[in-house]
C-alpha positions as CSV (number, residue, x, y, z in Angstrom):
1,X,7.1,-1.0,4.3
2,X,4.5,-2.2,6.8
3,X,2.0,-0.6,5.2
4,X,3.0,-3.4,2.0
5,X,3.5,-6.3,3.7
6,X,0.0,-6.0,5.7
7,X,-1.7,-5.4,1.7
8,X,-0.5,-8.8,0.9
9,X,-2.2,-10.6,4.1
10,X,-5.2,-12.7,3.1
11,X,-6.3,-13.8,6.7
12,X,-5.0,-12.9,10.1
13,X,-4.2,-16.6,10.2
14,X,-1.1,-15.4,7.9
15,X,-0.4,-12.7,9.8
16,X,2.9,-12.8,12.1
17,X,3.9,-9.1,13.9
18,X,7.4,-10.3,14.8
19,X,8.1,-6.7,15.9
20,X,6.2,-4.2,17.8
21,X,5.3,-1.1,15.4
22,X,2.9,2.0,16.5
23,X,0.0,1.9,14.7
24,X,0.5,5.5,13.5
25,X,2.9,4.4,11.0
26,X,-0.1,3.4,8.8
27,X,-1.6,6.7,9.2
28,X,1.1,8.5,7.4
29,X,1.0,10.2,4.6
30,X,2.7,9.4,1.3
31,X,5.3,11.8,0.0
32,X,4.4,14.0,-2.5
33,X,6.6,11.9,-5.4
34,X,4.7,9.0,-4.8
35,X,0.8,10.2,-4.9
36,X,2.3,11.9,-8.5
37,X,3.4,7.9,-8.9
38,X,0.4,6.2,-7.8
39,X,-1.7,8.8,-10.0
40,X,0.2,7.9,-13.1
41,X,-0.2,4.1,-12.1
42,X,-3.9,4.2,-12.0
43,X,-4.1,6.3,-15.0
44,X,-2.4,3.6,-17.2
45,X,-4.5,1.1,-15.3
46,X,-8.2,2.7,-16.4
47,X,-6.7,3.3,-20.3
48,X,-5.5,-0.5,-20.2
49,X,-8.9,-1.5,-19.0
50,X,-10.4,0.0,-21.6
51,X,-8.1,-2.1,-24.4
């Protein structure tokens, strides 16, 4: 996704749009599946953390 692929930019120098995109896109929501995902995610992230 777009929304991926701009995360993993670490300066605009390494940034190439080789397609136009509306901005909009990154507004989105996420579907409900993958906030249930992400929630999961960062709950085995903080009970690592504590290790």
């Amino acid at each position: 996704s777009i929304y991926v692929m701009l995360s993993r930019v670490k300066s605009l120098e390494g940034l190439v749009v080789l397609k136009w995109f509306p901005s909009n896109i990154l507004e989105q929501l996420l579907q409900e599946e993958f906030c249930v995902e992400f929630l999961k995610l960062e709950a085995l992230d903080i009970a690592t953390h504590e290790w």
